[in-house]
PDB file of N, CA, C and O in Angstrom:
ATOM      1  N   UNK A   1       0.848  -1.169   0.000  1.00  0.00           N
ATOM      2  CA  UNK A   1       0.000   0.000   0.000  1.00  0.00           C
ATOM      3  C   UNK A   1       0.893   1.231   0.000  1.00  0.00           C
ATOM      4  O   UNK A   1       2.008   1.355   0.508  1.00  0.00           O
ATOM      5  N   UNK A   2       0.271   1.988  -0.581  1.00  0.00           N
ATOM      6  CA  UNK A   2       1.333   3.440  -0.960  1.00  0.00           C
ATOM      7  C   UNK A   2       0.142   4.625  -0.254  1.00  0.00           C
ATOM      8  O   UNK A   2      -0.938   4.349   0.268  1.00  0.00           O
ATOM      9  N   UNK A   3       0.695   5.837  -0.426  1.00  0.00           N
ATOM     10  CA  UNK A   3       0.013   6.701   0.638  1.00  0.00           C
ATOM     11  C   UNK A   3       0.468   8.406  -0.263  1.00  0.00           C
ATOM     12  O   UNK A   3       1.507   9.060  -0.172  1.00  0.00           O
ATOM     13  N   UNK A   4      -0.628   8.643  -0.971  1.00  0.00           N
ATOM     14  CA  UNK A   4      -0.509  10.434  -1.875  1.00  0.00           C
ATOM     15  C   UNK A   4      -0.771  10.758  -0.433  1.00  0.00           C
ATOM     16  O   UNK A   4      -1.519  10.191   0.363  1.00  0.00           O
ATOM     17  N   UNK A   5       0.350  12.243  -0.207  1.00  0.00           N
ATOM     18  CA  UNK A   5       0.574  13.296   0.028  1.00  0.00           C
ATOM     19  C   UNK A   5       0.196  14.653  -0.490  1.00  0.00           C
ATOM     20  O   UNK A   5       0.870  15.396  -1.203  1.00  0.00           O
ATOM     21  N   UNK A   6      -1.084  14.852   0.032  1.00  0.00           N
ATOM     22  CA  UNK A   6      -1.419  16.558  -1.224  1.00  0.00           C
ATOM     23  C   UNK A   6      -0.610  17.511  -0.701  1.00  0.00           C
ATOM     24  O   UNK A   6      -0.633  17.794   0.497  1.00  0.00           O
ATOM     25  N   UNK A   7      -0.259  17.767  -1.090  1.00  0.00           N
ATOM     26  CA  UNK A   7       0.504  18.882  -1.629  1.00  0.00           C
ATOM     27  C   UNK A   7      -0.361  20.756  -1.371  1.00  0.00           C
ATOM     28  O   UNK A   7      -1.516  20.833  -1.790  1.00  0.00           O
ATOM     29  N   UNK A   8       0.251  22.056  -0.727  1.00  0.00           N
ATOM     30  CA  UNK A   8      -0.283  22.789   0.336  1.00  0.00           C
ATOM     31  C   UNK A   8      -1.380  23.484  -1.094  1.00  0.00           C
ATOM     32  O   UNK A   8      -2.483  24.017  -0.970  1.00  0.00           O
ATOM     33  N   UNK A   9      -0.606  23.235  -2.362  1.00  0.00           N
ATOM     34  CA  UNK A   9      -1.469  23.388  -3.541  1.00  0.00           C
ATOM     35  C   UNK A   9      -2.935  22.695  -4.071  1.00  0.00           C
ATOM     36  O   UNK A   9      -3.776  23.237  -4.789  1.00  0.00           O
ATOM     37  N   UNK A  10      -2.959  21.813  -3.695  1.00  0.00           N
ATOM     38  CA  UNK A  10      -3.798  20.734  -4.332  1.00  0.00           C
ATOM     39  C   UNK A  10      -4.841  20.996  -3.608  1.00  0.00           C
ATOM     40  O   UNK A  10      -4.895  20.725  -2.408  1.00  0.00           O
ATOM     41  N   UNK A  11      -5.988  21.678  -4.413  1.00  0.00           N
ATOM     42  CA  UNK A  11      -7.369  21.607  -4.241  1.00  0.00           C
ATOM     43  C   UNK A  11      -8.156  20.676  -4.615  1.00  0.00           C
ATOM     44  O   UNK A  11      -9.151  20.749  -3.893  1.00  0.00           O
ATOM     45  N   UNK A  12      -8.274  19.719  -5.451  1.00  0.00           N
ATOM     46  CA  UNK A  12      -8.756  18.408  -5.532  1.00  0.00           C
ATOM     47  C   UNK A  12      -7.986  17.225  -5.646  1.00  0.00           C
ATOM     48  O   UNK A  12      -6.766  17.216  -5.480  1.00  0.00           O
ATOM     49  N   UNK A  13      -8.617  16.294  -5.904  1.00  0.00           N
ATOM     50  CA  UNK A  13      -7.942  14.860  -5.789  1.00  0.00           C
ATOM     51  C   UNK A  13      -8.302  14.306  -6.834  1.00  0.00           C
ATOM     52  O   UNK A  13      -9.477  13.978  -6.998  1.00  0.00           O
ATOM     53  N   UNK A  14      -7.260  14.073  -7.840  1.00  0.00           N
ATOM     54  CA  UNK A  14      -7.655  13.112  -9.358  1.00  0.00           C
ATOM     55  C   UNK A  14      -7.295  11.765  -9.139  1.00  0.00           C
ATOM     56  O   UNK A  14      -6.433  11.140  -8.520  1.00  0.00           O
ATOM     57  N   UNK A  15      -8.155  11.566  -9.786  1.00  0.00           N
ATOM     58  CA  UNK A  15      -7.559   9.682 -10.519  1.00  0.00           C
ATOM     59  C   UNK A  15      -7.892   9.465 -11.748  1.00  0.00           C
ATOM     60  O   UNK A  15      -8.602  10.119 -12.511  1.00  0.00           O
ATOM     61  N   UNK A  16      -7.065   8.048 -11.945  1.00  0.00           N
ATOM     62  CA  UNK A  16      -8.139   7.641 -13.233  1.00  0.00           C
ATOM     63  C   UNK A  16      -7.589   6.031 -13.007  1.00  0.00           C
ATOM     64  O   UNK A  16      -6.462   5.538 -12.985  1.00  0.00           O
ATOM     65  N   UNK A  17      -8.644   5.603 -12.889  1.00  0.00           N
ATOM     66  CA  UNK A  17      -8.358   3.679 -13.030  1.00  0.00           C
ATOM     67  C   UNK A  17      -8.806   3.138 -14.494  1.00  0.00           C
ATOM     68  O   UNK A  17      -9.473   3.542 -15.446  1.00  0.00           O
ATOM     69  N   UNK A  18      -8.064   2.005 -14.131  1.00  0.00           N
ATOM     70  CA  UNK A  18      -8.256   1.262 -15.742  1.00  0.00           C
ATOM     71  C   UNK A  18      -8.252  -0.234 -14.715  1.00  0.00           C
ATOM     72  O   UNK A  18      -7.468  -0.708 -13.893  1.00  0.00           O
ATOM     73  N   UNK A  19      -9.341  -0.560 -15.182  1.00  0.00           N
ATOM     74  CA  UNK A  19      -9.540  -1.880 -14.500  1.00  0.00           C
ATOM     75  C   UNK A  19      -9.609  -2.996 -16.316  1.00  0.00           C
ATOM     76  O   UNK A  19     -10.234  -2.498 -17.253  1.00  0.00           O
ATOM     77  N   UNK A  20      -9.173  -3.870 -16.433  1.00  0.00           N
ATOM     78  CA  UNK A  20      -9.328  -4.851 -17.253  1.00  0.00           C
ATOM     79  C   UNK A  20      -9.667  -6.255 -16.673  1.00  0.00           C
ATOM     80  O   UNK A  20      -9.461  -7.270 -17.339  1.00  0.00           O
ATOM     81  N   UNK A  21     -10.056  -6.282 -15.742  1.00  0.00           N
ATOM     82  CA  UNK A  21     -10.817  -8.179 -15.055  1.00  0.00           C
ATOM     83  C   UNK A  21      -9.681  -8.206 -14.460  1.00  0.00           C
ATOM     84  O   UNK A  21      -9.860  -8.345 -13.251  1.00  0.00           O
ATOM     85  N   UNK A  22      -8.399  -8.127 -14.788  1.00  0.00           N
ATOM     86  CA  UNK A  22      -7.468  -8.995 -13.506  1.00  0.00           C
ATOM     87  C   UNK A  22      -6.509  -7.767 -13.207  1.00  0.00           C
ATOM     88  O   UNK A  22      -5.689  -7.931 -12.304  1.00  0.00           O
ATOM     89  N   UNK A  23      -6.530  -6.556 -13.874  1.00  0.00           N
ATOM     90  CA  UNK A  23      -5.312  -5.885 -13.074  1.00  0.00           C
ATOM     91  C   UNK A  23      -6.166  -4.813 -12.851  1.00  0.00           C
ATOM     92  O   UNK A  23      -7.179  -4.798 -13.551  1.00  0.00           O
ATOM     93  N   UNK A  24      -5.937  -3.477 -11.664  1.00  0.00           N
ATOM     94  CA  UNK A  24      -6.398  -2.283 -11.762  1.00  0.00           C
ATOM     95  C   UNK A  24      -5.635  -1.376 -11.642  1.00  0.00           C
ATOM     96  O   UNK A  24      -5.040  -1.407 -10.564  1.00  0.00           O
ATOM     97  N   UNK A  25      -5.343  -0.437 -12.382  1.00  0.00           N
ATOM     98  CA  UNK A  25      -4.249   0.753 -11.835  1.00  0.00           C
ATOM     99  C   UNK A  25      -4.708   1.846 -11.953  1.00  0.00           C
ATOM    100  O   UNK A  25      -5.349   2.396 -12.848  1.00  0.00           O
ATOM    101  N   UNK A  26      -4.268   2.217 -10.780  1.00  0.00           N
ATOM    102  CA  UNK A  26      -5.022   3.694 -10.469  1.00  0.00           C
ATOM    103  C   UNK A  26      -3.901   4.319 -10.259  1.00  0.00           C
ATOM    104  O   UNK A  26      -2.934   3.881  -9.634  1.00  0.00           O
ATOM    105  N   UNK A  27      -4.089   6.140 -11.169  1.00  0.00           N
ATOM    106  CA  UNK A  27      -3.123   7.186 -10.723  1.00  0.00           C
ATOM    107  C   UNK A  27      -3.594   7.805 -10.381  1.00  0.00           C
ATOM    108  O   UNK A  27      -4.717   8.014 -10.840  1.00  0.00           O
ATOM    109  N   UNK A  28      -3.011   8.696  -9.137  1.00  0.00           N
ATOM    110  CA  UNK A  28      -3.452   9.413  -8.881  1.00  0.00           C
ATOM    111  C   UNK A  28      -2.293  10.879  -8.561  1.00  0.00           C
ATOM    112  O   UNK A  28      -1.101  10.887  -8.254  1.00  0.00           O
ATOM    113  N   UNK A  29      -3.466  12.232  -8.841  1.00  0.00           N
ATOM    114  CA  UNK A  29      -2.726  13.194  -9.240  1.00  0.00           C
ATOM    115  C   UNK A  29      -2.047  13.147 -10.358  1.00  0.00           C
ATOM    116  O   UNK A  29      -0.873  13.500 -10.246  1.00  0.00           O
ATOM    117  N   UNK A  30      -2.438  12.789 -11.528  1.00  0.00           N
ATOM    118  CA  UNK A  30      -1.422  12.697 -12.866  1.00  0.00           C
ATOM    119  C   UNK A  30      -0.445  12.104 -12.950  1.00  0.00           C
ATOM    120  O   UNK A  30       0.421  12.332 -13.795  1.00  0.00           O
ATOM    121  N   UNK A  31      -0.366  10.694 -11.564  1.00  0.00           N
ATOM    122  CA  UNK A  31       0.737  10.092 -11.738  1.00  0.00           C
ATOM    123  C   UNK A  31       1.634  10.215 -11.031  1.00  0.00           C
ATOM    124  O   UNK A  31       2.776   9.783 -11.188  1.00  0.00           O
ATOM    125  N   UNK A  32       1.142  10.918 -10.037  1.00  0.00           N
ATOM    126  CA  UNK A  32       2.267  11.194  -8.330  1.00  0.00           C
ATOM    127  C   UNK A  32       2.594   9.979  -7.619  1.00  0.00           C
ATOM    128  O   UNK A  32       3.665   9.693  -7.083  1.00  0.00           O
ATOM    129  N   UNK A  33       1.018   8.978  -7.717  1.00  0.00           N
ATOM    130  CA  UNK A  33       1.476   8.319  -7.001  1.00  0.00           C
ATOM    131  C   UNK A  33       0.532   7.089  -7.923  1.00  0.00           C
ATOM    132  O   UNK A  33      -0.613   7.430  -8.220  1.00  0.00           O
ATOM    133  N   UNK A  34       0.924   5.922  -8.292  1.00  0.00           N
ATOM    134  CA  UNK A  34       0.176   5.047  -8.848  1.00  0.00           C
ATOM    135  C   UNK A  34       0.579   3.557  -8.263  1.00  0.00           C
ATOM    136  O   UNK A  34       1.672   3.120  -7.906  1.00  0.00           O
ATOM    137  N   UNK A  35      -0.587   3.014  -8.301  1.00  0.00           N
ATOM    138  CA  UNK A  35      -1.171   1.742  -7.240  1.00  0.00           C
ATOM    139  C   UNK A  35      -1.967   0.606  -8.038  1.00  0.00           C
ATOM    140  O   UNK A  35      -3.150   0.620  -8.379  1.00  0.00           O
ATOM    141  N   UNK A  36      -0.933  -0.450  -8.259  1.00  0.00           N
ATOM    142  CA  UNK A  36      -1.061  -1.706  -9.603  1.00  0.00           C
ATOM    143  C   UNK A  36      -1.671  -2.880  -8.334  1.00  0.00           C
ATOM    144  O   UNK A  36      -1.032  -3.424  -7.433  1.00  0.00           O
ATOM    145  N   UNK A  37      -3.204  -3.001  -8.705  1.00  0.00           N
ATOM    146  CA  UNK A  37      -3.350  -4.383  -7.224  1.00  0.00           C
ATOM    147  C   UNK A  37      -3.835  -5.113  -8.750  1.00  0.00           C
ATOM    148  O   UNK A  37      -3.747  -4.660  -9.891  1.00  0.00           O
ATOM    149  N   UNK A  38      -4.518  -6.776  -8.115  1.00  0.00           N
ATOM    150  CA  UNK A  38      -4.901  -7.464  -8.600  1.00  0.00           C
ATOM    151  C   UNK A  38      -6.675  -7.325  -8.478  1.00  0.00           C
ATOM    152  O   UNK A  38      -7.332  -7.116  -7.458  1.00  0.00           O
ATOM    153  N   UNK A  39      -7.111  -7.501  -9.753  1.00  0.00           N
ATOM    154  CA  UNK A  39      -8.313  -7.519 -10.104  1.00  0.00           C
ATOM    155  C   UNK A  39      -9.077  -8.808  -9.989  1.00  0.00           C
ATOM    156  O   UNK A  39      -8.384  -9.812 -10.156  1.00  0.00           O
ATOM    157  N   UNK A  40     -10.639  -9.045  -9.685  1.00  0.00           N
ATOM    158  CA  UNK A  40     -11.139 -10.169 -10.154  1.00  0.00           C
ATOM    159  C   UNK A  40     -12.528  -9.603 -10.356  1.00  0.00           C
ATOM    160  O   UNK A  40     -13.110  -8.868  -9.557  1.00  0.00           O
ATOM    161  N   UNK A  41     -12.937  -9.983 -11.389  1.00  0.00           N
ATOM    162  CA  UNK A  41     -14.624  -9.836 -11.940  1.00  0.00           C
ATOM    163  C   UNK A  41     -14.631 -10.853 -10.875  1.00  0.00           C
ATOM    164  O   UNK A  41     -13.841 -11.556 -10.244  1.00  0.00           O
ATOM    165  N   UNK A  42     -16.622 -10.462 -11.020  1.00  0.00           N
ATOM    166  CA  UNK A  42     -17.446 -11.800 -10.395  1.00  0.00           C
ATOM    167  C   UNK A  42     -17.786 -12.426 -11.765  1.00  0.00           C
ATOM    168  O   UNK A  42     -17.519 -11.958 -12.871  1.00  0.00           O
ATOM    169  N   UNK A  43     -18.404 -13.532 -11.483  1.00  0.00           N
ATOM    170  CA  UNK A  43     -18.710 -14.833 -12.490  1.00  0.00           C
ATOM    171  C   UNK A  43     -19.642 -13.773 -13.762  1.00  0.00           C
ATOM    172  O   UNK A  43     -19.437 -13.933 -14.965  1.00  0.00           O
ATOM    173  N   UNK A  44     -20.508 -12.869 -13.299  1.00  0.00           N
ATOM    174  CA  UNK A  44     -21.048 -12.185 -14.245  1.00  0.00           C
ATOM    175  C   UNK A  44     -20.355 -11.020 -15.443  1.00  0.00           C
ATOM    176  O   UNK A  44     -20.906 -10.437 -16.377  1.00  0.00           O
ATOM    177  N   UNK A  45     -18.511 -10.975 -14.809  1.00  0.00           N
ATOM    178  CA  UNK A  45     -18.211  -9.957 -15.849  1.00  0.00           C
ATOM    179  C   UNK A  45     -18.353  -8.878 -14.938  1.00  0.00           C
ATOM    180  O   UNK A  45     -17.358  -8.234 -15.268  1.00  0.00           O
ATOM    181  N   UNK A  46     -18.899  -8.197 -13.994  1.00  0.00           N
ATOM    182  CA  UNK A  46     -18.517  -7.347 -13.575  1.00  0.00           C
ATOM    183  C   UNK A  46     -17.928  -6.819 -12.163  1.00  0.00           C
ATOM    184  O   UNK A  46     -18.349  -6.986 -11.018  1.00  0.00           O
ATOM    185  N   UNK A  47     -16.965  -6.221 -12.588  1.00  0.00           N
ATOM    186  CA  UNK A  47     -15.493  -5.661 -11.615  1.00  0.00           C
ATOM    187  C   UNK A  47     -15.940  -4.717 -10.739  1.00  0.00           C
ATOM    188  O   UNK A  47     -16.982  -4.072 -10.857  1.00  0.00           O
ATOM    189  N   UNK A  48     -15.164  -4.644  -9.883  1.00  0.00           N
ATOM    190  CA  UNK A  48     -15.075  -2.964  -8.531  1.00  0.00           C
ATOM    191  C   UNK A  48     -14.057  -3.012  -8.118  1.00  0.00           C
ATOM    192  O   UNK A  48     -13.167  -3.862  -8.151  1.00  0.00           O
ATOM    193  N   UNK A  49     -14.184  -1.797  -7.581  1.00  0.00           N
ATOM    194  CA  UNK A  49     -12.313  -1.605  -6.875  1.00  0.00           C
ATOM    195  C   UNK A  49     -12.712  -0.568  -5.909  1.00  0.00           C
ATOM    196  O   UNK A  49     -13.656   0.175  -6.177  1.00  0.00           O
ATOM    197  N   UNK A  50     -12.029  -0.461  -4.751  1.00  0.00           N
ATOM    198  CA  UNK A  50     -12.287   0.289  -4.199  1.00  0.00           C
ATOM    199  C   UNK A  50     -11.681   1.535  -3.605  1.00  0.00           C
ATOM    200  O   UNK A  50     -10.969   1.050  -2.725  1.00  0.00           O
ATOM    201  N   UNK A  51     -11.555   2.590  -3.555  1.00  0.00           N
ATOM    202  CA  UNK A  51     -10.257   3.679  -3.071  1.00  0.00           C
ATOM    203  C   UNK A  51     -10.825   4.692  -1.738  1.00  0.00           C
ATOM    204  O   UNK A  51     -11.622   5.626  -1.826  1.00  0.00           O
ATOM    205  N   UNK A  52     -10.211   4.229  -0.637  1.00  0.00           N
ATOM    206  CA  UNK A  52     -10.813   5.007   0.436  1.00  0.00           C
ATOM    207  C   UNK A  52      -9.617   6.441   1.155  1.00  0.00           C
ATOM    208  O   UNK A  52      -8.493   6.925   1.019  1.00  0.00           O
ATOM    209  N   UNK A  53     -10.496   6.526   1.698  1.00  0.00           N
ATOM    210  CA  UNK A  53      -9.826   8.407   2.475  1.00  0.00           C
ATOM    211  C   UNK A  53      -9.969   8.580   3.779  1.00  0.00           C
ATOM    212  O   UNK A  53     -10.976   8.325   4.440  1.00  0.00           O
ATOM    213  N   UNK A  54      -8.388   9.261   4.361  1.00  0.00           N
ATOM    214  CA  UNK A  54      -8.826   9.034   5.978  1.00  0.00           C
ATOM    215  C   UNK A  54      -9.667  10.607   5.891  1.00  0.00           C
ATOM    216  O   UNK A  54      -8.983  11.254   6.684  1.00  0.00           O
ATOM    217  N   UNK A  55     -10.387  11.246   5.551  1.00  0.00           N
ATOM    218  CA  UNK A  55     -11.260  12.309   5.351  1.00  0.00           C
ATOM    219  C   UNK A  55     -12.335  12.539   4.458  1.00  0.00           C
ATOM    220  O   UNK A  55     -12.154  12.344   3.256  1.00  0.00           O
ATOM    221  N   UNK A  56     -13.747  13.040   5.009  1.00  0.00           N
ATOM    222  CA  UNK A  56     -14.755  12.900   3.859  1.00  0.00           C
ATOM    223  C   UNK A  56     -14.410  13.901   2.358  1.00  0.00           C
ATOM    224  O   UNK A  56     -13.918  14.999   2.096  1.00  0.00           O
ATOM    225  N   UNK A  57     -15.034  12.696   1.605  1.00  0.00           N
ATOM    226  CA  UNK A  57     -14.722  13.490   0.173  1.00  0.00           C
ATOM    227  C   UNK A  57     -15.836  13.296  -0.348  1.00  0.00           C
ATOM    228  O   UNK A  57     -16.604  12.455   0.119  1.00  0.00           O
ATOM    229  N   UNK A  58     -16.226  14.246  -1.718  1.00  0.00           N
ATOM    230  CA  UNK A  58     -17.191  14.326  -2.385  1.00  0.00           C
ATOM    231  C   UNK A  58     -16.832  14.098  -3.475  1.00  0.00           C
ATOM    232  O   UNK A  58     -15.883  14.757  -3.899  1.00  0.00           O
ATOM    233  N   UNK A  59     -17.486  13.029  -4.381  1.00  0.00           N
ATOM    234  CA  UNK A  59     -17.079  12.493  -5.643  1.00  0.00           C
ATOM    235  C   UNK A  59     -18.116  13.923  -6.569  1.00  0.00           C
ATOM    236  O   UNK A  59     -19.300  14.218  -6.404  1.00  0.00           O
ATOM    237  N   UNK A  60     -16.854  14.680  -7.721  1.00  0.00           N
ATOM    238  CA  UNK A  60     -17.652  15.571  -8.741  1.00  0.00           C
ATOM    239  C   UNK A  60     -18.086  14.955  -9.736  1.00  0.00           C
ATOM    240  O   UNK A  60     -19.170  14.984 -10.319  1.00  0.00           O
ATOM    241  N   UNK A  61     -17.083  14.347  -9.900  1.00  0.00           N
ATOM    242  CA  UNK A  61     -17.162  13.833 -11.800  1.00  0.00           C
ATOM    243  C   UNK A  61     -17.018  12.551 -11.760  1.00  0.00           C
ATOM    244  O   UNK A  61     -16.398  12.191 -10.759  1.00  0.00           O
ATOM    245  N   UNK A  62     -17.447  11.447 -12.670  1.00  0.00           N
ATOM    246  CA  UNK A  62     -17.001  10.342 -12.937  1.00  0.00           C
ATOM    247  C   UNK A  62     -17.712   9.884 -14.402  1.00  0.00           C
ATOM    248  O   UNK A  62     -18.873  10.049 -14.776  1.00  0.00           O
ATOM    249  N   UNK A  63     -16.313   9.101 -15.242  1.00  0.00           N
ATOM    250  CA  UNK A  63     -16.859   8.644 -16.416  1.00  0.00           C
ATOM    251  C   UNK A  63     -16.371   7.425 -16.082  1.00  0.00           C
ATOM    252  O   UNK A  63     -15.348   7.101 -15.479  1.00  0.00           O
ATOM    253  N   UNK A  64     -17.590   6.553 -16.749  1.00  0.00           N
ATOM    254  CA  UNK A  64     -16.601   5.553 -17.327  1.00  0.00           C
ATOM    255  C   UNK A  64     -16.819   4.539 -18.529  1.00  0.00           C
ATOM    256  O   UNK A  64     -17.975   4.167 -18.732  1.00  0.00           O
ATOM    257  N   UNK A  65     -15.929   4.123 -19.240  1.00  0.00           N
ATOM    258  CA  UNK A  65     -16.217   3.581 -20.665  1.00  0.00           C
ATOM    259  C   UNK A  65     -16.274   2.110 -20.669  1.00  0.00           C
ATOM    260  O   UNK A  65     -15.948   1.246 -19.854  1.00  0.00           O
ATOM    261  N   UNK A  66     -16.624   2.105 -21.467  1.00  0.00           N
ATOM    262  CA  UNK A  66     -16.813  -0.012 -21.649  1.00  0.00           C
ATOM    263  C   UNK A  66     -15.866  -0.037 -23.142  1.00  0.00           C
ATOM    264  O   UNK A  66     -16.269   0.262 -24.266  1.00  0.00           O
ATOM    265  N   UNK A  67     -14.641  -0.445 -22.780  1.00  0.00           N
ATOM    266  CA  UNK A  67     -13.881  -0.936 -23.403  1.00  0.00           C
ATOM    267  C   UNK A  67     -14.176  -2.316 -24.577  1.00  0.00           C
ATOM    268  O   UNK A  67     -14.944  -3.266 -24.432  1.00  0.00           O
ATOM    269  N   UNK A  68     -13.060  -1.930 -25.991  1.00  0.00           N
ATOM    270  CA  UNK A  68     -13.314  -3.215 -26.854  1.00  0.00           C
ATOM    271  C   UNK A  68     -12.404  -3.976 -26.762  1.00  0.00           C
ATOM    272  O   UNK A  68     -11.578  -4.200 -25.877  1.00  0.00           O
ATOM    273  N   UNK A  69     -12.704  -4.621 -28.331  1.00  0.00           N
ATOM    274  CA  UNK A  69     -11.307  -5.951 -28.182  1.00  0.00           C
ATOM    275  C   UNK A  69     -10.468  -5.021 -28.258  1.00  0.00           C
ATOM    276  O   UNK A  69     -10.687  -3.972 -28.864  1.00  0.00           O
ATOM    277  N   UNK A  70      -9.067  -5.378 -27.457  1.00  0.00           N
ATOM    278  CA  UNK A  70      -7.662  -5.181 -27.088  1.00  0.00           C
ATOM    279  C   UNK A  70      -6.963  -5.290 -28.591  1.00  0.00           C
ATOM    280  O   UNK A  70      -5.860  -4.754 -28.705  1.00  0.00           O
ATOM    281  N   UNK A  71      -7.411  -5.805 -29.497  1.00  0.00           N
ATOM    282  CA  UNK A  71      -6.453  -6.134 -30.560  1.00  0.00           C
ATOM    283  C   UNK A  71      -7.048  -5.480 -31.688  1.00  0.00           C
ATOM    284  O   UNK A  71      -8.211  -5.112 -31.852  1.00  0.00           O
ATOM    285  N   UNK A  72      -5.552  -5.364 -32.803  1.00  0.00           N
ATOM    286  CA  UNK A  72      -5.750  -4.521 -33.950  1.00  0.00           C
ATOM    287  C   UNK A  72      -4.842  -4.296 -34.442  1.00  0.00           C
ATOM    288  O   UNK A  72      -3.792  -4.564 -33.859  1.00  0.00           O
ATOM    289  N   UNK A  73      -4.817  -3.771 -35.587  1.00  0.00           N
ATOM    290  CA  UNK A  73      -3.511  -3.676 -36.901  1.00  0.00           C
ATOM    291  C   UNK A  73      -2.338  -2.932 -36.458  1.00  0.00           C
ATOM    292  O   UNK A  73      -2.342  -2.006 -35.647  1.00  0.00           O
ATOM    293  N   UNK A  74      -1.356  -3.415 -37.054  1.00  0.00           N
ATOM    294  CA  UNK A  74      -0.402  -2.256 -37.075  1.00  0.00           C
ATOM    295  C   UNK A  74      -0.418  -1.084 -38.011  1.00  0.00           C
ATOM    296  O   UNK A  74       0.165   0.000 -38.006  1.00  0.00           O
ATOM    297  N   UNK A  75      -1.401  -1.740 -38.931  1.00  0.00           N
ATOM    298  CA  UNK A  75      -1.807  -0.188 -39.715  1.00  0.00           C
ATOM    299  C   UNK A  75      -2.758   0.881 -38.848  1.00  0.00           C
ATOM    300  O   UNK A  75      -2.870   2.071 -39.143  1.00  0.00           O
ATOM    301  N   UNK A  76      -3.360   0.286 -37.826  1.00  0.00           N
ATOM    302  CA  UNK A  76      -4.665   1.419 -37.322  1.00  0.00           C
ATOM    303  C   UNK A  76      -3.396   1.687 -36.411  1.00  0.00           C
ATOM    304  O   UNK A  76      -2.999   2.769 -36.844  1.00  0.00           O
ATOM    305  N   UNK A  77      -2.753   1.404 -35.648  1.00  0.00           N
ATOM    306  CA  UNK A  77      -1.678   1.735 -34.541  1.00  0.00           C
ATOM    307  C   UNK A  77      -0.947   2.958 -35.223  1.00  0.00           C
ATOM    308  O   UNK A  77      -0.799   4.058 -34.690  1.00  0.00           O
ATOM    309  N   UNK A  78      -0.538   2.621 -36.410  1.00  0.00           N
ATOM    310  CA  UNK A  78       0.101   3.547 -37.380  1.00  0.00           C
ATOM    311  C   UNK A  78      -0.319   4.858 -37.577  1.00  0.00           C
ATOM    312  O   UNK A  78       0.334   5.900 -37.638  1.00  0.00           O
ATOM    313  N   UNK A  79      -1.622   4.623 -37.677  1.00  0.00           N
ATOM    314  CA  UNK A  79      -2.878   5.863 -38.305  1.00  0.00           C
ATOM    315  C   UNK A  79      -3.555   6.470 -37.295  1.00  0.00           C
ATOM    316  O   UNK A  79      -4.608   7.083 -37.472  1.00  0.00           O
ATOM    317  N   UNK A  80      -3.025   6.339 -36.270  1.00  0.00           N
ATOM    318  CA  UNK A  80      -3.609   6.774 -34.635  1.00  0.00           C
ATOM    319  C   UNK A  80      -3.205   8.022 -34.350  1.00  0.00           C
ATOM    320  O   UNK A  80      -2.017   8.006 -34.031  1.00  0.00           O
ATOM    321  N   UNK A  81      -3.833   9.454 -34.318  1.00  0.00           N
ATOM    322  CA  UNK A  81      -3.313  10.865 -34.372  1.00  0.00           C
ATOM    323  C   UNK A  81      -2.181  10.792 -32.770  1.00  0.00           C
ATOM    324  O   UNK A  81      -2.592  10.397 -31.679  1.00  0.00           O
ATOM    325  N   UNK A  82      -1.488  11.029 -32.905  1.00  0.00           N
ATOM    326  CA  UNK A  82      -0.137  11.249 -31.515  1.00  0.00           C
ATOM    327  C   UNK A  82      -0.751  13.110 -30.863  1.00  0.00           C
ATOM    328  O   UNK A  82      -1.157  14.096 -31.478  1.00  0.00           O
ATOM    329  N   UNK A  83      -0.467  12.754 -28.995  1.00  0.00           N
ATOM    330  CA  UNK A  83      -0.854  13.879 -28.583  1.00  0.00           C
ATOM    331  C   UNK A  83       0.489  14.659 -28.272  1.00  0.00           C
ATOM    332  O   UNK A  83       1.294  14.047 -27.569  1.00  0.00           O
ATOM    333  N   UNK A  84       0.773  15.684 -28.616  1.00  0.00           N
ATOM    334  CA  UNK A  84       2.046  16.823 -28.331  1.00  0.00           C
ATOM    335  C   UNK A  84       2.522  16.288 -26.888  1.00  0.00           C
ATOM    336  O   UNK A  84       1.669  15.846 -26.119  1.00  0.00           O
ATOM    337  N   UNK A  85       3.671  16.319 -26.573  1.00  0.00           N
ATOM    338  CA  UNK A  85       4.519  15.490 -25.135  1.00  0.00           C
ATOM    339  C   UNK A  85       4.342  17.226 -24.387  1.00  0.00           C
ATOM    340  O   UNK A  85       4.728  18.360 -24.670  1.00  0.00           O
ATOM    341  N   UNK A  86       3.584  16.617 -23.390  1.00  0.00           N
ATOM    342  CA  UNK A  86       3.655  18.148 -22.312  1.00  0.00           C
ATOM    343  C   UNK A  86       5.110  18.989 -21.812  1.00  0.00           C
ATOM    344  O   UNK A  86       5.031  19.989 -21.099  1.00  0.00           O
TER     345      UNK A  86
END
């Protein structure tokens, strides 16, 4: 278990998880601090994960997508617009 530190700046708290059935990784803060556990669906296909706080928080926003097949060309990989390196 790992432990973000906010920072005297940090007015909110980001993440973003990517759960795929057996792994979940969550960053948080853009990657300050990121946390690889093991995943398991239930028998039906669907996953949870859970991320707790020693202080109350209020969830603003949340998306989340239903992912496809994992696989595909090296031509579409090719033809995939690239985002400018921050």
């Amino acid at each position: 278990m790992d432990t973000l530190m906010l920072l005297p700046d940090d007015k909110t708290l980001t993440l973003r998880m990517f759960y795929d059935g057996h792994v979940v990784e969550t960053y948080f803060q853009g990657g300050r601090v990121v946390l690889t556990t093991d995943g398991v669906a239930d028998p039906g296909g669907v996953g949870a994960a859970t991320v707790s706080a020693s202080s109350s928080v209020m969830l603003a926003e949340a998306t989340s997508y239903t992912l496809s097949d994992i696989h595909t060309t090296v031509e579409d990989v090719l033809a995939t617009p690239r985002r400018e390196q921050l």
